[in-house]
N, C-alpha and C positions, 0 to 999 in steps of 0.2 A: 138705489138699493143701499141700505145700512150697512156699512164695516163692524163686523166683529172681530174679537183677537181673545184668543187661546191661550190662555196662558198657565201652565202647568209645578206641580209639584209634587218631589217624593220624597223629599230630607232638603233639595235645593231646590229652588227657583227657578225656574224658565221662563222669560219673558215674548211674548210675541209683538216683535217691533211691526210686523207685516198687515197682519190682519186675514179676512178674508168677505168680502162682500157677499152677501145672503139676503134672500126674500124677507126673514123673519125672526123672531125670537125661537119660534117654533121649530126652523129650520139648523140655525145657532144650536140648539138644545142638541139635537139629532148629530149635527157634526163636533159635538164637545164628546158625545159618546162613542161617534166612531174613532174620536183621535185618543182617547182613551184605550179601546180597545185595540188600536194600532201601535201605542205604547207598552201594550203589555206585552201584545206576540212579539215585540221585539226584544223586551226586556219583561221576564214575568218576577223577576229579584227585585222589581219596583216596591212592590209590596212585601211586608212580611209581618208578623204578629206586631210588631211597633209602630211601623208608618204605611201611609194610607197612602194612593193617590189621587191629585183633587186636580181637575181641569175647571176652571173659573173664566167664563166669559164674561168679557168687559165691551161695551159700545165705545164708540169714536171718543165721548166728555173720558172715558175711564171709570164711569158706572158698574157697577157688577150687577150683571142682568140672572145668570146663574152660575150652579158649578153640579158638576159630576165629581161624586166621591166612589171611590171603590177602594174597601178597607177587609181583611182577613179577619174569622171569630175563630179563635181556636178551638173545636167541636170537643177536640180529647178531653177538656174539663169537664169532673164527675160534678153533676148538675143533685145536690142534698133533695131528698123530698120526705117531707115528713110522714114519719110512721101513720100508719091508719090506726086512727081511735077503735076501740077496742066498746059496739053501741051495747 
């Protein structure tokens, strides 16, 4: 089975010296988004309108195979729409 490692950011770096051995890319993908999600309920001040958080999976060379990003839109901006033409 393939080693993948987790390796996380939210202003800092976290590096995963450990890894975790997984069936797949497919599988990798699936556990980058649960440890994301287990990084928020532990800390949801991860994120805020400036910084985003991005879990990036790397293989055994140090390849980046993928990344889960989870970033905040601030909705309260008045979104302009132009007047209706007048046919």
């Amino acid at each position: 089975m393939p080693r993948f490692y987790f390796h996380s950011s939210s202003g800092r770096a976290e590096l995963d010296e450990e890894g975790v051995d997984l069936a797949d890319l497919t599988a990798a993908r699936l556990e980058a988004a649960r440890y994301a999600g287990h990084l928020l309920a532990d800390d949801p001040a991860l994120i805020d309108d400036t910084v985003s958080l991005r879990v990036e999976v790397t293989d055994a060379e140090g390849c980046l195979c993928c990344a889960v990003i989870v970033t905040t839109v601030d909705a309260r901006r008045r979104i302009e729409r132009p007047a209706p033409s007048s046919a």
